[in-house]
Rosetta silent file (secondary structure, phi, psi, omega in degrees, C-alpha in Angstrom):
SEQUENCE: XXXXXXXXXXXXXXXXXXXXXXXXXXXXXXXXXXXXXXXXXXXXXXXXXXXXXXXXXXXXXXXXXXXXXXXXXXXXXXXXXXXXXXXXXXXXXXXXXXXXXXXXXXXXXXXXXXXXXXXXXXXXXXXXXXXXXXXXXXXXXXXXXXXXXXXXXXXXXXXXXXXXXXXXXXXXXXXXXXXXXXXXXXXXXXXXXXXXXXXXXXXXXXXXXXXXXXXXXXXXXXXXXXXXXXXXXXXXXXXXXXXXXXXXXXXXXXXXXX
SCORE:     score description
SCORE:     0.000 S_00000001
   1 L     0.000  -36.638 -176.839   -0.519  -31.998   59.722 S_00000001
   2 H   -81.605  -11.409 -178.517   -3.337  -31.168   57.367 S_00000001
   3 H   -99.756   -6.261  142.417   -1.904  -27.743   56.281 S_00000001
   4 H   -45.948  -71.650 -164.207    1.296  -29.882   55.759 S_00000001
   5 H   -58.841  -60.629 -172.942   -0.267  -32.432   53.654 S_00000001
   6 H   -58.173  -13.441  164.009   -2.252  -29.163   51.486 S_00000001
   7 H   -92.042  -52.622  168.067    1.274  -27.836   51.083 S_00000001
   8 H   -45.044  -58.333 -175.575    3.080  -31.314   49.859 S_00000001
   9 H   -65.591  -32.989  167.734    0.063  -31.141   47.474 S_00000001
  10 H   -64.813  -33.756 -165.048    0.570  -27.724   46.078 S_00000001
  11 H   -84.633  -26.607  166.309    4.090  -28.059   45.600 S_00000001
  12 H   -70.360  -74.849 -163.701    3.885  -31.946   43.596 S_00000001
  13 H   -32.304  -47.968 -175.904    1.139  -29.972   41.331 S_00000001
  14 H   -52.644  -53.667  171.808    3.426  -26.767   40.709 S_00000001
  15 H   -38.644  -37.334  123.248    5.886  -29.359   40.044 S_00000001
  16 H   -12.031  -57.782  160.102    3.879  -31.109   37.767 S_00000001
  17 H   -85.482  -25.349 -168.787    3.134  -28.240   35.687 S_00000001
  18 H   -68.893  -23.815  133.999    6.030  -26.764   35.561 S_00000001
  19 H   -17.202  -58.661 -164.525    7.757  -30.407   34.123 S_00000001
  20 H   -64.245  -64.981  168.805    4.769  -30.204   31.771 S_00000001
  21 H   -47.120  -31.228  178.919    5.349  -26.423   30.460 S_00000001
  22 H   -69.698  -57.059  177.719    9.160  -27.264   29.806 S_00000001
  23 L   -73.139    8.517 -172.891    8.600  -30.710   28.079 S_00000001
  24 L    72.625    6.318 -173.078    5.932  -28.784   25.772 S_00000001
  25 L   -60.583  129.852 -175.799    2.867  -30.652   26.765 S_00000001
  26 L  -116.260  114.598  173.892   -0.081  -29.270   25.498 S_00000001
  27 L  -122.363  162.504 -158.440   -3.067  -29.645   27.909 S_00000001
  28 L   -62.070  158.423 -173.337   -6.905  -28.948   26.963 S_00000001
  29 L   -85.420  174.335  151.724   -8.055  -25.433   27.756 S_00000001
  30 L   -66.174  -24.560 -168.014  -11.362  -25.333   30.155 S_00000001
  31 L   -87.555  -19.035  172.002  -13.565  -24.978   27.333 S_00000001
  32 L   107.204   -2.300  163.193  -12.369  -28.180   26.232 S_00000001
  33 L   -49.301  108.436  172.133  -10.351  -26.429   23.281 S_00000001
  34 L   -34.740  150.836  150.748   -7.117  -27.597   22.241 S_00000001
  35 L   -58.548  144.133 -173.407   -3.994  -25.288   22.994 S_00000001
  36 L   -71.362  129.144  146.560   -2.333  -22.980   19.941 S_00000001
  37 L   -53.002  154.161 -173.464    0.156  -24.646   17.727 S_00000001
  38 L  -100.860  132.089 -171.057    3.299  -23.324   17.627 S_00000001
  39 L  -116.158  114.599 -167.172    4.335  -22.646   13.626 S_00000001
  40 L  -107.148  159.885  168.034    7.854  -22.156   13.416 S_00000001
  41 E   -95.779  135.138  171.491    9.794  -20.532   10.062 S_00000001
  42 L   -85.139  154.745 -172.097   12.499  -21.807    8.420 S_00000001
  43 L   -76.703  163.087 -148.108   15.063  -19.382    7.340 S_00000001
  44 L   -52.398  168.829  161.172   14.622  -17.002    4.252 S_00000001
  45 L  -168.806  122.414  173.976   15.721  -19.129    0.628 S_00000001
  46 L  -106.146   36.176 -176.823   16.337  -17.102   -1.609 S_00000001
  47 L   -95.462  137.868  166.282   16.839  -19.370   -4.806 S_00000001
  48 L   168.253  178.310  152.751   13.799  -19.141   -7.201 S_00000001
  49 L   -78.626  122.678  162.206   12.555  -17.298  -10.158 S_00000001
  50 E  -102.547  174.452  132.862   11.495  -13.773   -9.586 S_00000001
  51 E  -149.493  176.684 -169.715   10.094  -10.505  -11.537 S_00000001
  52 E  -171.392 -175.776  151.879    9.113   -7.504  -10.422 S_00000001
  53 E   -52.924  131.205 -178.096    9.212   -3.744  -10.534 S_00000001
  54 E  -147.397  119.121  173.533   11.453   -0.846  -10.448 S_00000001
  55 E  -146.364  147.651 -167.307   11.392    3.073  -10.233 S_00000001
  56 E  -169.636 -140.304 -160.596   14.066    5.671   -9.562 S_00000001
  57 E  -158.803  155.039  142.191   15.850    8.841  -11.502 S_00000001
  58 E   -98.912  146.988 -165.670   18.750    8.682  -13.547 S_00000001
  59 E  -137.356  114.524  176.855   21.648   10.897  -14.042 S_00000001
  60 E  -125.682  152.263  167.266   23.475   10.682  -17.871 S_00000001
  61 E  -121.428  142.540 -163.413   26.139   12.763  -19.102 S_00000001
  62 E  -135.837  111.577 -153.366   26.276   12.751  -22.912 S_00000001
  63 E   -99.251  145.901  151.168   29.435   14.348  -24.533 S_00000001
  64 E  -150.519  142.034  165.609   29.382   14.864  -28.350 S_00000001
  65 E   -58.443   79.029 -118.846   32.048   15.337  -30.869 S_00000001
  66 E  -103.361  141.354  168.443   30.679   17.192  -33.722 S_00000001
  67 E  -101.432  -19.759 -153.696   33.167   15.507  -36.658 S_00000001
  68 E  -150.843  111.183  164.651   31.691   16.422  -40.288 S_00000001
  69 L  -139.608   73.139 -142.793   29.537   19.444  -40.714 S_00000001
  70 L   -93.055  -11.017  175.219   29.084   20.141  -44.285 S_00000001
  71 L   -86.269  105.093  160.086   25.910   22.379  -43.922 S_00000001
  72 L   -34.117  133.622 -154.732   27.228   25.780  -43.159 S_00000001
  73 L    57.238   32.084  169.235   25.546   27.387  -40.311 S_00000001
  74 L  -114.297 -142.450  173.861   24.413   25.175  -38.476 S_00000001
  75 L   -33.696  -71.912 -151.612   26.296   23.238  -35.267 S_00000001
  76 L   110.683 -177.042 -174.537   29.649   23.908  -36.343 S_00000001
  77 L  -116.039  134.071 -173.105   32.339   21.595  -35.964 S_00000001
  78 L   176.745 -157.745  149.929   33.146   21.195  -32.071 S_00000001
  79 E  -132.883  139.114 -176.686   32.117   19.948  -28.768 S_00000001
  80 E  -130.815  140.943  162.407   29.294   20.098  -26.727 S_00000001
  81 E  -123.190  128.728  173.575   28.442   18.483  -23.288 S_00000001
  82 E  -111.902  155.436  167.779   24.920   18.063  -21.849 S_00000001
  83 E  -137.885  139.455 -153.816   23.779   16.521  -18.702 S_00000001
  84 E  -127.867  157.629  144.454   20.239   14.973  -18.472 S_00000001
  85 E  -169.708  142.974 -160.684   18.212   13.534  -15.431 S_00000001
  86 E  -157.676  139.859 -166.210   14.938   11.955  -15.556 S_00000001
  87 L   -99.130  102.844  121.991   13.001    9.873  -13.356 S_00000001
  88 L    -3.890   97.925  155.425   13.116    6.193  -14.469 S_00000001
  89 E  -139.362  161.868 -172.941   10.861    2.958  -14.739 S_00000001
  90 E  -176.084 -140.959 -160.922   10.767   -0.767  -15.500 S_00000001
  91 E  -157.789  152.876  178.876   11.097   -4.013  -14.801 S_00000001
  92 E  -130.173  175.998 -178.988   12.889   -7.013  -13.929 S_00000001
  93 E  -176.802  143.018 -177.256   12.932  -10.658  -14.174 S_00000001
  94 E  -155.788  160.995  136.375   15.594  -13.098  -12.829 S_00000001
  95 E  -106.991 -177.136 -148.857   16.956  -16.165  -11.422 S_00000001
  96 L  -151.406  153.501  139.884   18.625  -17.512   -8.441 S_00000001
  97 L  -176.863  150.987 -154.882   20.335  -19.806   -6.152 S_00000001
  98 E  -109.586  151.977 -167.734   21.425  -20.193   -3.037 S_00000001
  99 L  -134.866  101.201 -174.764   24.563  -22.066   -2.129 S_00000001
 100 L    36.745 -133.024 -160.962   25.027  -21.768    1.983 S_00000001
 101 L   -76.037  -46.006 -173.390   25.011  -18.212    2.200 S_00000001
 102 E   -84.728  147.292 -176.130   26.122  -17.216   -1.262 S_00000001
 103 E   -89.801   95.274  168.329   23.350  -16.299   -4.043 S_00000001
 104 E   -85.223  148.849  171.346   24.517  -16.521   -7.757 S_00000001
 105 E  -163.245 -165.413 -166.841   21.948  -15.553   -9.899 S_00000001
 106 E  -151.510  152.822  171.145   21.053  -13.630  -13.571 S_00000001
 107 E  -147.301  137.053  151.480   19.000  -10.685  -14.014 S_00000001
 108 E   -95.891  168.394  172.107   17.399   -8.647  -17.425 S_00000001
 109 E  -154.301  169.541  163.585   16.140   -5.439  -16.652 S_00000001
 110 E  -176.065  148.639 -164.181   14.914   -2.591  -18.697 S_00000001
 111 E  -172.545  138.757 -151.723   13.899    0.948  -17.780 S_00000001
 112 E  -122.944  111.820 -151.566   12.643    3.511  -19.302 S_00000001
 113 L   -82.267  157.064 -174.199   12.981    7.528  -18.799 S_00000001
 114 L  -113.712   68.411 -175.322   10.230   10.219  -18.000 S_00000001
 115 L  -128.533  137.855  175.409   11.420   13.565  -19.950 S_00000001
 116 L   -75.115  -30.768 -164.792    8.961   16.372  -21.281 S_00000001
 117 L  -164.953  152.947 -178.049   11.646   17.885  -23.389 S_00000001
 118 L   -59.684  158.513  157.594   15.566   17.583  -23.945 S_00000001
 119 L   -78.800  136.633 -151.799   18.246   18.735  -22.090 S_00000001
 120 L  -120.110  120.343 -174.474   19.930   22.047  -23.529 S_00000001
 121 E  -121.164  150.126  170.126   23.595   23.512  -24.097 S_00000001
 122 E   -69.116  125.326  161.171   24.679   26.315  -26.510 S_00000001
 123 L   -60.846  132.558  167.993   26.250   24.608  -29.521 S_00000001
 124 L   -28.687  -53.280 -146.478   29.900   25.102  -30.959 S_00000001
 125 L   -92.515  137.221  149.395   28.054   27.278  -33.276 S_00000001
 126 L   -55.105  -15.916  172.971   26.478   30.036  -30.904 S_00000001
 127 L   -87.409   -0.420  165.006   23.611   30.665  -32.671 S_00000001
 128 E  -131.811  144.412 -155.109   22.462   27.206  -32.194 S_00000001
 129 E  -102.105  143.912 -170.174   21.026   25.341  -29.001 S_00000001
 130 E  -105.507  140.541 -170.187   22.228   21.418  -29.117 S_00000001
 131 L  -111.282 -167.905  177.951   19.611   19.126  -27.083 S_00000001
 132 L   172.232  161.386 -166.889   20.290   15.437  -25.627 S_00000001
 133 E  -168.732  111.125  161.726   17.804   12.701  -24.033 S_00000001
 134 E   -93.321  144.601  176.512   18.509    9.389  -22.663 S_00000001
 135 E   -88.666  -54.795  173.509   15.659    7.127  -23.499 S_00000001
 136 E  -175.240  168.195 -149.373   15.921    4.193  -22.147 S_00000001
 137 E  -117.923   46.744 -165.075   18.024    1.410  -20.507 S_00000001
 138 E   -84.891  153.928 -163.782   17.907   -2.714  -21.475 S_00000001
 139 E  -165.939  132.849  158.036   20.823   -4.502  -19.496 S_00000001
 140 E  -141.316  152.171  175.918   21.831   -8.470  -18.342 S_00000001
 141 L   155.888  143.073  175.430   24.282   -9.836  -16.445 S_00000001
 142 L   -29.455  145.561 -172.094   25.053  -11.795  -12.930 S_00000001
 143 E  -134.582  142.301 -162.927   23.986  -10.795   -9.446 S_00000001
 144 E  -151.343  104.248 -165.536   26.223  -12.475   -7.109 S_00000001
 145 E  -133.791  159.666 -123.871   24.746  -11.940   -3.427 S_00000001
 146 E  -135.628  115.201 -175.231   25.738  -12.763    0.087 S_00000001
 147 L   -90.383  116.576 -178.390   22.245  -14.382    2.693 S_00000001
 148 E  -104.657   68.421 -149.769   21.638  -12.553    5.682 S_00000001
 149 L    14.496  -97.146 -179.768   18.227  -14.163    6.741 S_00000001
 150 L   -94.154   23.736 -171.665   16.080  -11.766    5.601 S_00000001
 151 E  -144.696  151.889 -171.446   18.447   -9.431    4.382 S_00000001
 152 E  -154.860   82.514 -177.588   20.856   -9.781    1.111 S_00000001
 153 E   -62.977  147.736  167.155   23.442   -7.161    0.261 S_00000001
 154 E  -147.282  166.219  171.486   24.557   -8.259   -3.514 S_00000001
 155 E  -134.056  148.365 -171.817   26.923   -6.803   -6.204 S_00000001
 156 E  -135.369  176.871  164.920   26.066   -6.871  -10.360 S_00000001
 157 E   165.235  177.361 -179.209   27.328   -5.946  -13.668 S_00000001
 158 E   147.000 -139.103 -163.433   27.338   -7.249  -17.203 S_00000001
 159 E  -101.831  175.278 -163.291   26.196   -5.687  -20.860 S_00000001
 160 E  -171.454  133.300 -143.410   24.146   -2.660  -21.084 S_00000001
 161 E  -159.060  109.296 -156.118   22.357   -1.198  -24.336 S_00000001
 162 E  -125.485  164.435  168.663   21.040    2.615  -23.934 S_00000001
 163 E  -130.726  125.561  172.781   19.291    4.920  -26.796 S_00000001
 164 E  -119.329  153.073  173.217   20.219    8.423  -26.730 S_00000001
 165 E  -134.385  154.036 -178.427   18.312   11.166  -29.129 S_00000001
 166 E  -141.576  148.776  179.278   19.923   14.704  -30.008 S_00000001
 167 L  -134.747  153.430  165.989   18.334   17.985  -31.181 S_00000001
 168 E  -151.992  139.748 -173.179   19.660   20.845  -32.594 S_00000001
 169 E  -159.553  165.158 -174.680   17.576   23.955  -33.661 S_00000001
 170 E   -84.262  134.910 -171.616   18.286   27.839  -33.653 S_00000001
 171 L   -46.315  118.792 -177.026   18.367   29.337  -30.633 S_00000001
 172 L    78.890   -3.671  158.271   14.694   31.038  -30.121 S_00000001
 173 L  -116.141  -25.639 -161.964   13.302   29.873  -32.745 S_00000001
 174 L    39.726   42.523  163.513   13.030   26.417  -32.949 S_00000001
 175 E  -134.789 -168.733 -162.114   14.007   25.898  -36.696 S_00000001
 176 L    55.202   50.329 -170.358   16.101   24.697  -38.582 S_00000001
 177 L   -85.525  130.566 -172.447   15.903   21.312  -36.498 S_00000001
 178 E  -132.015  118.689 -161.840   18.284   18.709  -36.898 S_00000001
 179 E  -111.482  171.758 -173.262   17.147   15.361  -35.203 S_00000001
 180 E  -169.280  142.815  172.891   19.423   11.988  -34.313 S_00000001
 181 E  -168.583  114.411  164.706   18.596    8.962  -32.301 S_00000001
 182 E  -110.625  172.585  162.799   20.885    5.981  -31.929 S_00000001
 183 E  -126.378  175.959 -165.538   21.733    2.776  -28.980 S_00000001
 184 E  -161.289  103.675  171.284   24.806    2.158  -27.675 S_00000001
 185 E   -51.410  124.278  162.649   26.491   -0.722  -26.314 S_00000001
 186 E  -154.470 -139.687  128.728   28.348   -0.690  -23.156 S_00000001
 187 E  -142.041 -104.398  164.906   28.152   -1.722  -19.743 S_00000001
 188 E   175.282  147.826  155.275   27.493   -1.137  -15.950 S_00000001
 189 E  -139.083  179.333 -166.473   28.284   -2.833  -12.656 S_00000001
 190 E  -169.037 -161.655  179.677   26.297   -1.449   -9.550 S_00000001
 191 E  -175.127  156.759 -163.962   25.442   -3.047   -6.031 S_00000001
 192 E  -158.755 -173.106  156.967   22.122   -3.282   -3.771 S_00000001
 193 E  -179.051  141.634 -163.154   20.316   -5.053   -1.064 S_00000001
 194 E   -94.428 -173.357  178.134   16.744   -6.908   -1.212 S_00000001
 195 L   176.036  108.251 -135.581   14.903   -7.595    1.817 S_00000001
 196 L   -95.028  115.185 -176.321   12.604  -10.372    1.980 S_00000001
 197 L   -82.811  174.280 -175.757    8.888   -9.730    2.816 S_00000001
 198 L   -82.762  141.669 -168.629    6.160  -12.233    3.687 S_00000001
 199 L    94.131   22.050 -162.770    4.899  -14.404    0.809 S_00000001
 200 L    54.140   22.210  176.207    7.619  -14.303   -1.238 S_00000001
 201 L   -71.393  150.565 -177.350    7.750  -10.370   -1.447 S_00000001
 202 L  -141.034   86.077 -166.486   11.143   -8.667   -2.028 S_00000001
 203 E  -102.185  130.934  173.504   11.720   -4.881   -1.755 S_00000001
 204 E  -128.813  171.344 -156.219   15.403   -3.740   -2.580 S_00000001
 205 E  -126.435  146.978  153.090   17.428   -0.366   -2.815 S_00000001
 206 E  -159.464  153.437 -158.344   20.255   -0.450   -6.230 S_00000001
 207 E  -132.771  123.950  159.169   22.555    2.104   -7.544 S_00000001
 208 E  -105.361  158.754  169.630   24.072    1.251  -11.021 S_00000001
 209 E  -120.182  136.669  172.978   27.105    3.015  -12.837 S_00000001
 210 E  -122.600  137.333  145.104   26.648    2.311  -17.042 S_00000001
 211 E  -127.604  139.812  177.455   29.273    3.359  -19.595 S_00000001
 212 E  -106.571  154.924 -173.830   28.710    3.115  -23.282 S_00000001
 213 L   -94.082  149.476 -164.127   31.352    3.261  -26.214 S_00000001
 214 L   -69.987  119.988 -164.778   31.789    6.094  -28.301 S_00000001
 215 E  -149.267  152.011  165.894   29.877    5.471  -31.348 S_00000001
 216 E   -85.332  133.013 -178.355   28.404    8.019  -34.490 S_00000001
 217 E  -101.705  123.200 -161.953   25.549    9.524  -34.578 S_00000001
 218 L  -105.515  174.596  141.584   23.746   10.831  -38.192 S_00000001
 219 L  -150.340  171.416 -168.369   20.742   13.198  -38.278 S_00000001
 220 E   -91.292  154.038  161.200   18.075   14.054  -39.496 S_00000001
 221 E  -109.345  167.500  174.419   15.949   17.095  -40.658 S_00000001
 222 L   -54.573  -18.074  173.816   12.110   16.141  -39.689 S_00000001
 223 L   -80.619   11.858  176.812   11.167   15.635  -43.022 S_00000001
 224 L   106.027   45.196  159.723   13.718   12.239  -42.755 S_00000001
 225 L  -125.352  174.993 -162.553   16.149   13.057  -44.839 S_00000001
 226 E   -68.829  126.508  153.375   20.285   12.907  -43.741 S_00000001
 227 L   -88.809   -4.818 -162.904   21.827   16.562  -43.237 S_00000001
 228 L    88.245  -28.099  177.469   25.540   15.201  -43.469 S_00000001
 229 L   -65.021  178.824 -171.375   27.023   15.708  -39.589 S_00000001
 230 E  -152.231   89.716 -179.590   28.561   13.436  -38.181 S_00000001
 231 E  -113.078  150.694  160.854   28.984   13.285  -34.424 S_00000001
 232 E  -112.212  144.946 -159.722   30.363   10.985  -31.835 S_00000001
 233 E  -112.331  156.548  174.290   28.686   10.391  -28.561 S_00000001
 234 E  -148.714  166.775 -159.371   30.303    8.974  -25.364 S_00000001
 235 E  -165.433  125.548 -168.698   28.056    8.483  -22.805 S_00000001
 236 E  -152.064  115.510  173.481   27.742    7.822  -18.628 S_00000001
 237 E  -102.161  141.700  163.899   24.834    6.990  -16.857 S_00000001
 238 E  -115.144  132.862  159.209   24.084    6.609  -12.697 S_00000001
 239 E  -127.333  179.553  173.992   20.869    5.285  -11.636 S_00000001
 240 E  -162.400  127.400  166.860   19.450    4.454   -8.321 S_00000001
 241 E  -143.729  151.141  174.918   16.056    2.414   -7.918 S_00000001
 242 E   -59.926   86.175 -170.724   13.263    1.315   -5.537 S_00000001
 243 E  -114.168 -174.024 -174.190   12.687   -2.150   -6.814 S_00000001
 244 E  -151.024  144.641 -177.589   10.035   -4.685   -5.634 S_00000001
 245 E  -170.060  140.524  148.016    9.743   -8.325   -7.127 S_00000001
 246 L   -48.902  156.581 -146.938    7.945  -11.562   -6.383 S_00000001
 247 L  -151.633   94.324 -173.231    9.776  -14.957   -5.770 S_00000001
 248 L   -64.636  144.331 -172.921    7.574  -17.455   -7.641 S_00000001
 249 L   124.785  169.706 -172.390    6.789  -20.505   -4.886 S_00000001
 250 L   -81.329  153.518  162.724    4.975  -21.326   -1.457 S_00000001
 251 L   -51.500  160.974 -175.351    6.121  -19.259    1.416 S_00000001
 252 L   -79.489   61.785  176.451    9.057  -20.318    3.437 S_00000001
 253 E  -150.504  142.734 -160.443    7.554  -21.879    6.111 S_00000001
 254 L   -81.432  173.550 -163.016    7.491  -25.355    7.879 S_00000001
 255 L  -120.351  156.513 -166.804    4.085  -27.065    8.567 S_00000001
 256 L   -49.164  170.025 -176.924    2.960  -26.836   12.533 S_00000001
 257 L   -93.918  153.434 -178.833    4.376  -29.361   14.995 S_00000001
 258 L   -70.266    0.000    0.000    1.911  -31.960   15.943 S_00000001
């Protein structure tokens, strides 16, 4: 009977706790120390203001038309195509807002190229080597992205405003330099996905396509004054950047349960 009764008692205690553990009861440690809170997270929100970072490489192809070449010897009247790539950085800055899953937002950006020297094609004229450079990148326009908890595939596009420079100088010598640097309106659509870090950290992957409209280009000789061509540029850029950006606001997280 008594190793009855010491069995009826273990099994109301087990009972007991287990009733306890289920319903969440939080009972005092031995030390007399309260049990750990539990802190639960609310899911990601991605509406806010951000900026941030960006670095990557660019790929431009830059076709020019030569139209008006009244200095003899020199380009010639023709076509030339170069293709540049240069490794790319900048910045961003945006808004947001989350609607159930989908994110509408706005983004500016601008990014800026890393080249020691131009990229180089033989010229209509053969005796002369024709250069190209993309410079840089400023761009706005709508980001319109789809909330995965912590994860957010999106698609952009919108206006896009690029500066290309052109050289031209005789092959092996480097005179007779003829210099040109314009922008150029176009635009770009592209597509990504962020992923949302702790603290309102954001690291994303994005690949834009840019095209710009075929616009004239004058030069120069270095001491500034006009030689007379006249070319037109057309112009197609790919990028792909690393970016990272901040989410201004407190982290996304509920306050402990009592």
């Amino acid at each position: 009977m008594k190793v009855m009764r010491q069995l009826g008692r273990l099994a109301a205690g087990t009972a007991v706790a287990a009733i306890a553990a289920f319903a969440g009861v939080g009972f005092a440690q031995a030390d007399g120390m309260p049990g750990k809170r539990v802190v639960y997270e609310k899911p990601w929100n991605w509406s806010g203001l951000y900026f941030g970072a960006q670095a990557g490489w660019a790929w431009a192809d830059v076709d020019s038309q030569i139209t008006v070449s009244p200095l003899a010897g020199n380009d010639g009247v023709g076509f030339d195509s170069v293709r540049t790539d240069a490794p790319i950085a900048g910045g961003q800055i945006g808004i947001q807002h989350q609607f159930g899953q989908f994110v509408l937002g706005v983004e500016a950006s601008g990014v800026f190229t890393y080249n020691d020297d131009f990229s180089n094609v033989v010229c209509p004229n053969p005796a002369i080597t024709c250069g190209k450079r993309l410079d840089d990148i400023l761009s706005v326009g709508p980001r319109l992205g789809w909330a995965m908890g912590k994860w957010m595939p999106y698609v952009t596009g919108g206006y896009a405003n690029a500066s290309v420079s052109h050289k031209s100088f005789i092959t092996g010598a480097n005179t007779g330099v003829f210099l040109g640097r314009e922008r150029f309106e176009g635009w770009y659509l592209g597509a990504g996905v962020d992923m949302a870090l702790a603290h309102g950290w954001t690291v994303g992957l994005e690949y834009r396509h840019y095209e710009f409209e075929d616009q004239t280009m004058l030069t120069f000789i270095p001491a500034g004054l006009l030689t007379g061509d006249i070319r037109s540029i057309d112009t197609t850029v790919d990028t792909i950047a690393l970016r990272v950006s901040w989410k201004l606001g407190w982290a996304d997280r509920s306050s402990p349960l009592k």
